[in-house]
TIFI-428903 format. One record per residue (C-alpha): chain; x, y, z. Coordinates in pm, whole numbers, plus 50000, padded with zeros to 5 digits. Example, Ala and Ser with C-alpha at 12.3 -4.5 7.8 and 13.67 -1.06 7.14 Angstrom:
A | 51230 | 49550 | 50780
A | 51367 | 49894 | 50714
END
This chain:
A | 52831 | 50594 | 48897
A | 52880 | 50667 | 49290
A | 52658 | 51004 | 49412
A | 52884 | 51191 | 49576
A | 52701 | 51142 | 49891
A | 52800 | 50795 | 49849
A | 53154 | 50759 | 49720
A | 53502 | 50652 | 49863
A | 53281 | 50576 | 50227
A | 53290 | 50243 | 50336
A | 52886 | 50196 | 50375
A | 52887 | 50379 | 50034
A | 53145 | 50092 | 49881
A | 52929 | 49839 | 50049
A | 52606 | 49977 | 49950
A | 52767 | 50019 | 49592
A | 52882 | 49656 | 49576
A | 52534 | 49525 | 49731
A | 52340 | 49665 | 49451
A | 52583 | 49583 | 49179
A | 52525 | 49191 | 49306
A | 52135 | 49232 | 49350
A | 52137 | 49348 | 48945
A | 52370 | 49078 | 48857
A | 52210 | 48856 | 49023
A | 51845 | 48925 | 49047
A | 51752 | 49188 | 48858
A | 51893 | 49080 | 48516
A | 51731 | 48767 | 48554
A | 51394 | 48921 | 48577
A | 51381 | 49127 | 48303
A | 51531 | 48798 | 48113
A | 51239 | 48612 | 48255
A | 51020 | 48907 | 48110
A | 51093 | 48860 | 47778
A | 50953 | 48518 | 47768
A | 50646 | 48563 | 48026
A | 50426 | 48224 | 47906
A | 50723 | 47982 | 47957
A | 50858 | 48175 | 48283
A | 50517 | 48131 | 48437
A | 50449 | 47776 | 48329
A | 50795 | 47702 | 48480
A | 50615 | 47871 | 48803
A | 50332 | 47681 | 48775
A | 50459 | 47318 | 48771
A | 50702 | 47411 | 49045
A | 50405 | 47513 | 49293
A | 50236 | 47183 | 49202
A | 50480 | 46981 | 49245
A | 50591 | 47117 | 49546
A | 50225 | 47087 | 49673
A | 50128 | 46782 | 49528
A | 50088 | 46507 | 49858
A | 49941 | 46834 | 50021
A | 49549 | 46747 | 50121
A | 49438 | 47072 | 49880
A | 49699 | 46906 | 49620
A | 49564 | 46550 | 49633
A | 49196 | 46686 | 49657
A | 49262 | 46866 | 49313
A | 49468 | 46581 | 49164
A | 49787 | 46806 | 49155
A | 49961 | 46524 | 49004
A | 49766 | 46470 | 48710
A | 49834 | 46847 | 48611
A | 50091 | 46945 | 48340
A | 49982 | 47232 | 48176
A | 49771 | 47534 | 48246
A | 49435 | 47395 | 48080
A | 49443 | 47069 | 48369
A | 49520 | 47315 | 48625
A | 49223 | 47545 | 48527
A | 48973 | 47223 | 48500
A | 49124 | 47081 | 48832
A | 49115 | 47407 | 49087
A | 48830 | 47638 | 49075
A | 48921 | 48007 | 49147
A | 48924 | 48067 | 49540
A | 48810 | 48323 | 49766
A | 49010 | 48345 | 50077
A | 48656 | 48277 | 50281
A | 48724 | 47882 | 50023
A | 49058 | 47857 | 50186
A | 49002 | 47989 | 50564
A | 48947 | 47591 | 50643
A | 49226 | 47490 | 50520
A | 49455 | 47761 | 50638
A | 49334 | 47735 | 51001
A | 49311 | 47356 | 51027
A | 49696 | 47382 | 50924
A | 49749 | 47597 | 51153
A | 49591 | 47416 | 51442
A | 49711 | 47100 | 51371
A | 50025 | 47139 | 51149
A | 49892 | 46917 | 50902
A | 50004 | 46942 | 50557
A | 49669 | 47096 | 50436
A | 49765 | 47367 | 50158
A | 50177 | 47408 | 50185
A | 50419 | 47109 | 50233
A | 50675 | 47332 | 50374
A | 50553 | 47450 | 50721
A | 50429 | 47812 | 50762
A | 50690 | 48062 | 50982
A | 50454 | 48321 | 51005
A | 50095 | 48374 | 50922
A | 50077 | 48740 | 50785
A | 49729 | 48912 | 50959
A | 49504 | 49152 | 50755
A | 49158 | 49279 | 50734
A | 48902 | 49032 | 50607
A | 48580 | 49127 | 50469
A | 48420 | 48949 | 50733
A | 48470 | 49087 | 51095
A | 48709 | 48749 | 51120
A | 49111 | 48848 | 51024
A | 49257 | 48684 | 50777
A | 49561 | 48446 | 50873
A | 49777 | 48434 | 50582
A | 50062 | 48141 | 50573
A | 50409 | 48236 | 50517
A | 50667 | 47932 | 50463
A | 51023 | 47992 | 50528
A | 51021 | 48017 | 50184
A | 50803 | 48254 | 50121
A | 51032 | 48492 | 50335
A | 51258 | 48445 | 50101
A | 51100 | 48545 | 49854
A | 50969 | 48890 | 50076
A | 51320 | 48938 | 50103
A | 51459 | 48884 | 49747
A | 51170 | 49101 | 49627
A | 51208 | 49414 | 49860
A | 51608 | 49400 | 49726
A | 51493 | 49422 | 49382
A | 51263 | 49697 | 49404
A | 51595 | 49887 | 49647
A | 51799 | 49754 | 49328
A | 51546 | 49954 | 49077
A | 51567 | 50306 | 49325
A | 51938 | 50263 | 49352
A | 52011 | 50244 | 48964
A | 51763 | 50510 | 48929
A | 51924 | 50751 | 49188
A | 52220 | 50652 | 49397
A | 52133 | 50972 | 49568
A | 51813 | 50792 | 49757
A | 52062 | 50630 | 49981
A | 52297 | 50861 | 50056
A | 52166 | 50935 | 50356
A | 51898 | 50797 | 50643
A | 51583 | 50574 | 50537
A | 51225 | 50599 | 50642
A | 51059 | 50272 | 50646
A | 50729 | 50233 | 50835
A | 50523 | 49961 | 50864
A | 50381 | 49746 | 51112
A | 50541 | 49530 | 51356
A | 50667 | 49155 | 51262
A | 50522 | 48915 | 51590
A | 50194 | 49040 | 51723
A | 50123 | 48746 | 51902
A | 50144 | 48341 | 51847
A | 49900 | 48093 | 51742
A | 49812 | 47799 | 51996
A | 50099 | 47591 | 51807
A | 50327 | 47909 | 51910
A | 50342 | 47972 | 51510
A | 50355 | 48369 | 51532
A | 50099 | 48620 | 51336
A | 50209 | 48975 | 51242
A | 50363 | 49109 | 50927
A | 50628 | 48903 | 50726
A | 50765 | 49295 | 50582
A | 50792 | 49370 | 50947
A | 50990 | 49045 | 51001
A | 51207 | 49104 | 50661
A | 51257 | 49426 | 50834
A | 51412 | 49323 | 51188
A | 51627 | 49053 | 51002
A | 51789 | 49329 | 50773
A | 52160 | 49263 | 50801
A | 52338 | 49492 | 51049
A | 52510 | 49714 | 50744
A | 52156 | 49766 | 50579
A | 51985 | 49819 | 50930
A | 52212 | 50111 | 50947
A | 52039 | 50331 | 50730
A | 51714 | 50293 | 50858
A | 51646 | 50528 | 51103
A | 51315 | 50372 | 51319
A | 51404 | 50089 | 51561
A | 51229 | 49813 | 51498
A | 51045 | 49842 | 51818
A | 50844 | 50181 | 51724
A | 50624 | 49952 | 51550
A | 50508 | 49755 | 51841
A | 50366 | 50096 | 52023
A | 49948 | 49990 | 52025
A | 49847 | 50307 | 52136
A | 49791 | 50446 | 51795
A | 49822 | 50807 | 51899
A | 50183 | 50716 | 52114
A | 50254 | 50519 | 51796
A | 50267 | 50838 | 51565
A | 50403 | 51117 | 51814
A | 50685 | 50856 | 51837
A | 50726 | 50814 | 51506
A | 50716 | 51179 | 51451
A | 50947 | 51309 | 51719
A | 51213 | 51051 | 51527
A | 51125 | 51213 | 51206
A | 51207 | 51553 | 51325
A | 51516 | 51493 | 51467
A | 51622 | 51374 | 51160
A | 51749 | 51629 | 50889
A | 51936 | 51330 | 50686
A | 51665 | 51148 | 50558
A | 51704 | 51076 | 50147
A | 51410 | 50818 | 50086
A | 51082 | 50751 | 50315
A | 50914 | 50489 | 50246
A | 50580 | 50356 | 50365
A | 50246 | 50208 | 50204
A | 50001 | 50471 | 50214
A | 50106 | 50823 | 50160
A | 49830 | 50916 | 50414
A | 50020 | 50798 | 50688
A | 50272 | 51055 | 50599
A | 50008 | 51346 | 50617
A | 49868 | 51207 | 50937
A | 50252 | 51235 | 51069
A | 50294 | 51597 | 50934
A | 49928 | 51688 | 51124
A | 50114 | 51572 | 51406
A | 50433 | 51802 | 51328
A | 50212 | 52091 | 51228
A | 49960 | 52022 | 51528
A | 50214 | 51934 | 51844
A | 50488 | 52132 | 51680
A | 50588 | 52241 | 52036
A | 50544 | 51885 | 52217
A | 50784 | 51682 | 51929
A | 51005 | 51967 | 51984
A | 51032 | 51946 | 52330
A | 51109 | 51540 | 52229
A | 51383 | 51599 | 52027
A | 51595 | 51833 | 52205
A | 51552 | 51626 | 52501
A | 51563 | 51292 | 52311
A | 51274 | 51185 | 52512
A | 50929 | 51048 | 52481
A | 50676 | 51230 | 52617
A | 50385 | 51023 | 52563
A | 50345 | 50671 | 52714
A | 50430 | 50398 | 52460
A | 50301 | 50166 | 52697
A | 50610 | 49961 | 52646
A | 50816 | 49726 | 52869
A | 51060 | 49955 | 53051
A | 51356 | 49722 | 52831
A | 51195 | 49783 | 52504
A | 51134 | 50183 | 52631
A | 51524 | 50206 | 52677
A | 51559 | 50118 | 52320
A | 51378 | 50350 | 52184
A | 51520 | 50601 | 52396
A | 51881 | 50513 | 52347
A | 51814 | 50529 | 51934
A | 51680 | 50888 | 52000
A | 51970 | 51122 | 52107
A | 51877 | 51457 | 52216
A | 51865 | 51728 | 51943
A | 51841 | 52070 | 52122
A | 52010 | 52235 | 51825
A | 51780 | 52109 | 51551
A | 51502 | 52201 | 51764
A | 51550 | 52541 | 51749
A | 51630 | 52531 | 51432
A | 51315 | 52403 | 51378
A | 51129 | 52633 | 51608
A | 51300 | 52935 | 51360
A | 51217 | 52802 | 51073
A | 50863 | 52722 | 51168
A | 50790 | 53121 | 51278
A | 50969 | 53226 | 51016
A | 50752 | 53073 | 50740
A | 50437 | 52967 | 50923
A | 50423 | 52597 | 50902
A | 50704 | 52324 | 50791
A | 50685 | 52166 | 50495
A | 50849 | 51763 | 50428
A | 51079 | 51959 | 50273
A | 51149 | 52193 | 50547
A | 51195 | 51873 | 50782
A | 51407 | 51675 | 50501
A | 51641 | 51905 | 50292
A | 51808 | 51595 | 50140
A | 51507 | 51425 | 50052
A | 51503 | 51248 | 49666
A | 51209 | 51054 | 49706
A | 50911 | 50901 | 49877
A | 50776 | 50532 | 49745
A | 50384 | 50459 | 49826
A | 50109 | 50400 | 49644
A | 50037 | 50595 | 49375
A | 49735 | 50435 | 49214
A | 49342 | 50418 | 49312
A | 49245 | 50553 | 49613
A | 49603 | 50680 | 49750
A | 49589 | 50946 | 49496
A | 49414 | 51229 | 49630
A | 49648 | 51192 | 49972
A | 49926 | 51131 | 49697
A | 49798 | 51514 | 49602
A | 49834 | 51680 | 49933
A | 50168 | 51537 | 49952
A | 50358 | 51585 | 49686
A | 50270 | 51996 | 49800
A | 50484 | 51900 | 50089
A | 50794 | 51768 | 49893
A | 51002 | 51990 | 49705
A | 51115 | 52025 | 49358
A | 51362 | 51756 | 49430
A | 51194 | 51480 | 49568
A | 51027 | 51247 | 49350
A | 50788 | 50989 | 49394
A | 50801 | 50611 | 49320
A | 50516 | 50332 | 49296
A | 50621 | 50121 | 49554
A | 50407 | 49810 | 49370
A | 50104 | 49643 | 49382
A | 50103 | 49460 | 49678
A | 49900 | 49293 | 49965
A | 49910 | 49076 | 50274
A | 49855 | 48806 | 50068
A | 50149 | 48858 | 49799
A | 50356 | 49099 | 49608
A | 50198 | 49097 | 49254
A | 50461 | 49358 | 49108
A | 50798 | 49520 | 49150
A | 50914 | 49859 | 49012
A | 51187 | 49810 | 48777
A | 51217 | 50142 | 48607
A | 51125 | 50413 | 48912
A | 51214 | 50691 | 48645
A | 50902 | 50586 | 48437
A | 50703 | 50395 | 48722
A | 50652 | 50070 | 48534
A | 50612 | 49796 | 48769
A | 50644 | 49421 | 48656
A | 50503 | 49154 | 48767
A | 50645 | 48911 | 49000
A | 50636 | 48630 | 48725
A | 50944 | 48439 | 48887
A | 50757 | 48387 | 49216
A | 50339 | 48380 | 49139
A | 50156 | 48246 | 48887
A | 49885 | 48473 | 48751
A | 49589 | 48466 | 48571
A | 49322 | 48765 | 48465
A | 48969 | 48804 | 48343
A | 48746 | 49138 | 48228
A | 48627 | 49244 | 48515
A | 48254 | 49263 | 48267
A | 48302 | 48904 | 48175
A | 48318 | 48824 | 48550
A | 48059 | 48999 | 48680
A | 47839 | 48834 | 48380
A | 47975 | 48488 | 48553
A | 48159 | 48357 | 48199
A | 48519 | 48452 | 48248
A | 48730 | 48337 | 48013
A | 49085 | 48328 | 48171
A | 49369 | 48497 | 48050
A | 49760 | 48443 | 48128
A | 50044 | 48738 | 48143
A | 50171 | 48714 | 47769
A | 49747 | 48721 | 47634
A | 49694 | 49065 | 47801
A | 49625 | 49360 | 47577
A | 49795 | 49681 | 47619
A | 49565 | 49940 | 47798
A | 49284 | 49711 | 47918
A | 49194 | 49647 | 48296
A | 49144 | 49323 | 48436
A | 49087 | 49112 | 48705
A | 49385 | 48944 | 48894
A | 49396 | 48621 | 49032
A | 49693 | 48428 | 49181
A | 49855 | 48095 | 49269
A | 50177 | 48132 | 49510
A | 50388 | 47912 | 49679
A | 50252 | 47988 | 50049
A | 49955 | 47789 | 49959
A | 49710 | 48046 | 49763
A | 49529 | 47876 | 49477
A | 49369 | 48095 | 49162
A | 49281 | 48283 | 49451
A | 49014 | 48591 | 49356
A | 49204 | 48899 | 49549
A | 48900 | 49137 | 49442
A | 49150 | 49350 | 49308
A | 49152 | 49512 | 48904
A | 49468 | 49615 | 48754
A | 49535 | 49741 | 48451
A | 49793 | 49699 | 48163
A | 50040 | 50012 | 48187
A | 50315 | 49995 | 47891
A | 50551 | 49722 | 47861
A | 50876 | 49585 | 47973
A | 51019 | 49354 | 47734
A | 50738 | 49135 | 47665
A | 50541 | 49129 | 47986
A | 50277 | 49400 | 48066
A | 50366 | 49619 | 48334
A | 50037 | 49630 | 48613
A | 49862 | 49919 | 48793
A | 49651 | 49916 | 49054
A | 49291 | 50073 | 48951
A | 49075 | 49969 | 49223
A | 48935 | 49683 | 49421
A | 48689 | 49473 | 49235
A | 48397 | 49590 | 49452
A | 48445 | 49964 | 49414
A | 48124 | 50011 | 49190
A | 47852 | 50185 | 49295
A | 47499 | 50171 | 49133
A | 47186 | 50379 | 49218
A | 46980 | 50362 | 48876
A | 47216 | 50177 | 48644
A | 47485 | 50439 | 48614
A | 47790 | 50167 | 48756
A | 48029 | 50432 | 48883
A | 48362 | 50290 | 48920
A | 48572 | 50398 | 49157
A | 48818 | 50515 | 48944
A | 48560 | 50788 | 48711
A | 48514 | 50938 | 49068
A | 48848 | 50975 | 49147
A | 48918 | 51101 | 48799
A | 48646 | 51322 | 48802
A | 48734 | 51494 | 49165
A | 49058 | 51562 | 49056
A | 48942 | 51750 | 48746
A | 48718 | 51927 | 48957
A | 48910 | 52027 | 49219
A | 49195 | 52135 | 49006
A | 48940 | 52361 | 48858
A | 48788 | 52492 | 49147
A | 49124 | 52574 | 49274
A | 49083 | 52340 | 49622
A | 49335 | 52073 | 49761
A | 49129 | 51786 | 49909
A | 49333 | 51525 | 50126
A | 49087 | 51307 | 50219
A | 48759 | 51204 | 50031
A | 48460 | 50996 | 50097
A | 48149 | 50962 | 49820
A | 47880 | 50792 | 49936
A | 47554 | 50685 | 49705
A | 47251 | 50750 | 49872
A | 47016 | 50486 | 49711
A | 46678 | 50650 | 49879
A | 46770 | 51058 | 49777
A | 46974 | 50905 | 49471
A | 47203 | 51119 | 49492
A | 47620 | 51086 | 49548
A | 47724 | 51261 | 49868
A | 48074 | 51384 | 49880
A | 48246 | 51454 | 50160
A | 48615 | 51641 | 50177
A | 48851 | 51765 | 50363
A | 49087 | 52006 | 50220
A | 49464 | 52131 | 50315
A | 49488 | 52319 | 50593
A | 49173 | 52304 | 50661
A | 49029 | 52541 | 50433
A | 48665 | 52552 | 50238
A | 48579 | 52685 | 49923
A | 48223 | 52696 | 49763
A | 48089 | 52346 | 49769
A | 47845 | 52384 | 49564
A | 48043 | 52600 | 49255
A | 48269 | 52200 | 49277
A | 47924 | 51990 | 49343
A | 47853 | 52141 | 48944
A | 48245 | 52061 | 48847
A | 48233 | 51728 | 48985
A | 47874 | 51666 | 48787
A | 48010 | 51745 | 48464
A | 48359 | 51579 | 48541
A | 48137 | 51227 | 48626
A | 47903 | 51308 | 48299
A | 48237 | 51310 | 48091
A | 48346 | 50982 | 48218
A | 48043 | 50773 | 48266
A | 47766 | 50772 | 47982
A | 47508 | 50629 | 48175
A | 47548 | 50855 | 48465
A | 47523 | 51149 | 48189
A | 47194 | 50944 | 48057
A | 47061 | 50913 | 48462
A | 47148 | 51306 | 48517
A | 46995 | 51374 | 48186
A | 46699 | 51226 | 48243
A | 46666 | 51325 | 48628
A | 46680 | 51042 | 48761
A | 47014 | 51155 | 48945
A | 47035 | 51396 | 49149
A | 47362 | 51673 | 49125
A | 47611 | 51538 | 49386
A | 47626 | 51698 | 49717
A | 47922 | 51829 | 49830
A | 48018 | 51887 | 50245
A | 48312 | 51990 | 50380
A | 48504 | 51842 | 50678
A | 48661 | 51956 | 50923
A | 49039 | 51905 | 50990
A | 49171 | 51611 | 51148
A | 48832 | 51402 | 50979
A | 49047 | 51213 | 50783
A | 49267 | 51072 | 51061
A | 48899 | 51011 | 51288
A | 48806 | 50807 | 50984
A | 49103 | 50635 | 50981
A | 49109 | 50563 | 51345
A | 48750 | 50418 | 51357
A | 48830 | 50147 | 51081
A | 49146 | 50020 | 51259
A | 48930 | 50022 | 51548
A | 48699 | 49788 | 51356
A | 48972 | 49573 | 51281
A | 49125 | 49700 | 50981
A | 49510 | 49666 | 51010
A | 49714 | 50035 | 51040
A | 49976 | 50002 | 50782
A | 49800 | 49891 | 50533
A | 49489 | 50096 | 50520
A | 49325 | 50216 | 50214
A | 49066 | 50405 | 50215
A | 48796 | 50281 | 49987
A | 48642 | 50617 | 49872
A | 48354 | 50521 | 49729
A | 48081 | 50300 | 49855
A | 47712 | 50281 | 49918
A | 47553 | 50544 | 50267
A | 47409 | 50244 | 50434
A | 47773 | 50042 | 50450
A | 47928 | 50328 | 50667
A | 47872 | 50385 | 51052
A | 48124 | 50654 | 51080
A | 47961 | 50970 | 51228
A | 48016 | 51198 | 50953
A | 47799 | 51472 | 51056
A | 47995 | 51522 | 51403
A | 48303 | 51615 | 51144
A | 48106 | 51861 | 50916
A | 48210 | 52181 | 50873
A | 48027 | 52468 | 50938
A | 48247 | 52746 | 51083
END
């Protein structure tokens, strides 16, 4: 049924009749897919190889000769992207059919591990399939809620064409292209111009981004991947109340985007002056000390962002700003490289894989590290476990090792539905404890709901020569509480999870973490300094846990002793 928001309006009727074709057509077919995973992703298989066969990769690894999912596993070892960088940039220079027959549009760019990007090839096709994807998962929130669409959208991401290759192929972000090429009717309800995106100056970037937020009091879903980018924007809000303001009752940009005057104009001419809402604002602001999300947004339902590893103490913090009526979606696992799920029940957060587009394969991430992985397809995966993910898409990515573990989450139909847990390297190990990523994320939580303390930002760092883990947090507004009342919490929190780190603590050869406070505005310096480094804005994660001597970030200049 219609929300009422919705009905008997022509962009609700269109909206209405959009969605009703996206289930029909693409929706229905997934979960039909799902309930038959091994044939739907041997069907996959075959089609990439035989699409890619007279490729040089293909004839290399005999693509022809494969027919079944043992061949392919003798024929291609697994890949790290670092295997594949040859092929992907001699395609690229010389538009040779190295790893895709069809021509790359777009080569997606993203953080490497190395201090070289990544350049990862998009075929036309492969748009396509960006694009079919993004309508399912808007499918999924619409069925869920109509409600989520009643009114303005908040999508933000990074821009589509950030510059061109030497064969004037462009690099950028193929969601950021998806998003400029939205039909007029859908581009509607978004409320950023396309062009916000393309701001470099990251602190321009954000105050413009921010004085559009505020002027909007319509917005019923925000998307966006990290749900630290929308506590960075409310810093801002909170902050430069005054200056964003001043923006949106004048409709004006008061920092420098360093745009071309053209591009300027747009911007401008999507931002109408406010002076009303302003002062509304400004009232409601005195009045109640600081604005909450759902101060800003009355008619906000929902946010979709990560919810899993890392994202989940930020997820914390936010989810303080939302209301009773906004809820909060899984927006999928998902990387530069490929969309490896799609949430098709928002109510419950189950997200299934994309088994109509990628063809997966999984090992234990223990088997792995022991070198004698034995491989594993969608329908052999056991309810509960976590394992390693590896994929083979059609933009020329073959068994290629991601780093990433997921883990099996329910079921939908007869395919497992996938969470993110953490990347593959999050494991830290002084004296033979192995701390995953995930125990300390666990075990914060647990503390600081304990302890009473709301931390939006986290680092823990193991110092191998003090063996000890130093933790590092800063908390809501700013505030401290008794760091070393949570240092004990957090001890016993990591001694329930880990038995070896209860053994090492037992037997002294840990030492009780460490806990420091930061000051506020730490988390968005850290932030800053890594997309400095090269790591790419939209998509940051913060990897929380990780060894002293890997990070050059001046922690001590952010510690907090007032």
């Amino acid at each position: 049924m219609i929300g009422a928001g919705l009905h008997g309006t022509p962009g609700g009727m269109f909206l209405a009749s959009s969605m009703a074709l996206a289930r029909r057509r693409l929706l229905i077919p997934l979960l039909a897919a799902a309930e038959r995973p091994g044939e739907a992703q041997a069907t996959v298989l075959r089609r990439i190889v035989a699409q890619n066969a007279d490729t040089e990769f293909g004839r290399a690894h005999h693509f022809r000769r494969i027919d079944n999912v043992r061949a392919w596993r003798e024929a291609v070892p697994v890949q790290s992207f670092e295997d594949l960088r040859p092929w992907i940039e001699r395609q690229a220079e010389t538009g040779a059919r190295c790893l895709t027959a069809e021509a790359p549009v777009i080569y997606n760019l993203t953080s490497g591990t190395t201090a070289k990007p990544k350049l990862v090839p998009i075929t036309r096709s492969g748009v396509r399939r960006v694009k079919r994807q993004q309508r399912l998962f808007a499918c999924a929130l619409y069925h869920c809620d109509p409600q989520l669409f009643s009114g303005r959208v908040v999508g933000i991401g990074s821009p589509a064409i950030e510059g061109h290759l030497e064969r004037g192929v462009p690099f950028g972000s193929v969601t950021g292209l998806v998003y400029r090429e939205m039909p007029a009717a859908v581009r509607a309800r978004y409320l950023l111009p396309t062009e916000i995106f393309e701001i470099q100056d990251y602190e321009a970037r954000y105050r413009a981004i921010a004085t559009f937020l505020m002027g909007a009091d319509d917005v019923t879903l925000a998307t966006t991947a990290n749900p630290s980018t929308f506590l960075r924007l409310h810093s801002i809000m909170r902050n430069d109340l005054d200056a964003v303001l001043a923006d949106v009752a004048q409709g004006s940009l008061s920092l420098d985007p360093g745009l071309a005057a053209s591009t300027r104009q747009s911007l401008l001419r999507a931002l109408r002056p406010r002076p009303d809402r302003a002062r509304e604002l400004a009232r409601m602001a005195e009045a109640k000390g600081a604005l909450a999300f759902a101060d800003i947004w009355p008619r906000l339902r929902g946010i979709a962002t990560w919810t899993g590893g890392s994202c989940g103490v930020a997820l914390e913090a936010l989810r303080a700003q939302l209301g009773i009526r906004a809820a909060t979606f899984e927006i999928g696992y998902a990387a530069s490289e490929f969309r490896g799920t799609i949430n098709v029940n928002p109510a419950r957060n189950l997200c299934l894989p994309t088994l109509l587009d990628v063809f997966f394969e999984f090992a234990e991430p223990a088997a792995w590290d022991r070198g004698a992985p034995s491989f594993l397809g969608l329908d052999e995966l056991e309810d509960g476990r976590q394992y390693r993910i590896f994929a083979t898409t059609g933009n020329g990515l073959y068994r290629y090792d991601i780093n990433d573990i997921v883990e099996v989450a329910g079921r939908i139909g007869r395919t497992p539905a996938l969470a993110f847990v953490q990347k593959g390297r999050g494991i830290t190990n002084i004296t033979g404890e192995k701390l995953h990523e995930s125990q300390m994320s666990g075990a914060l939580a647990t503390a600081c709901t304990v302890g009473n303390v709301r931390p939006v930002f986290y680092l823990a760092l193991a110092d191998e020569g003090a063996a000890v883990y130093r933790i590092y947090l800063e908390l809501e507004g700013g505030a401290k509480g008794d760091a070393t009342e949570l240092s004990h919490k957090l001890d016993q929190a990591l001694a329930m999870r880990n038995l070896e780190y209860h053994a090492k603590r037992a037997s002294g050869r840990l030492s009780c973490p460490v806990v420091t406070w930061l000051k506020p505005g730490a988390a968005d310096a850290y932030r800053r300094h890594c997309v400095a480094a090269g790591q790419r804005d939209a998509q940051f994660k913060v990897m929380p846990l990780r060894y002293a001597r890997e990070v050059d970030f001046d922690l001590a200049a952010w510690r907090f002793d007032g």
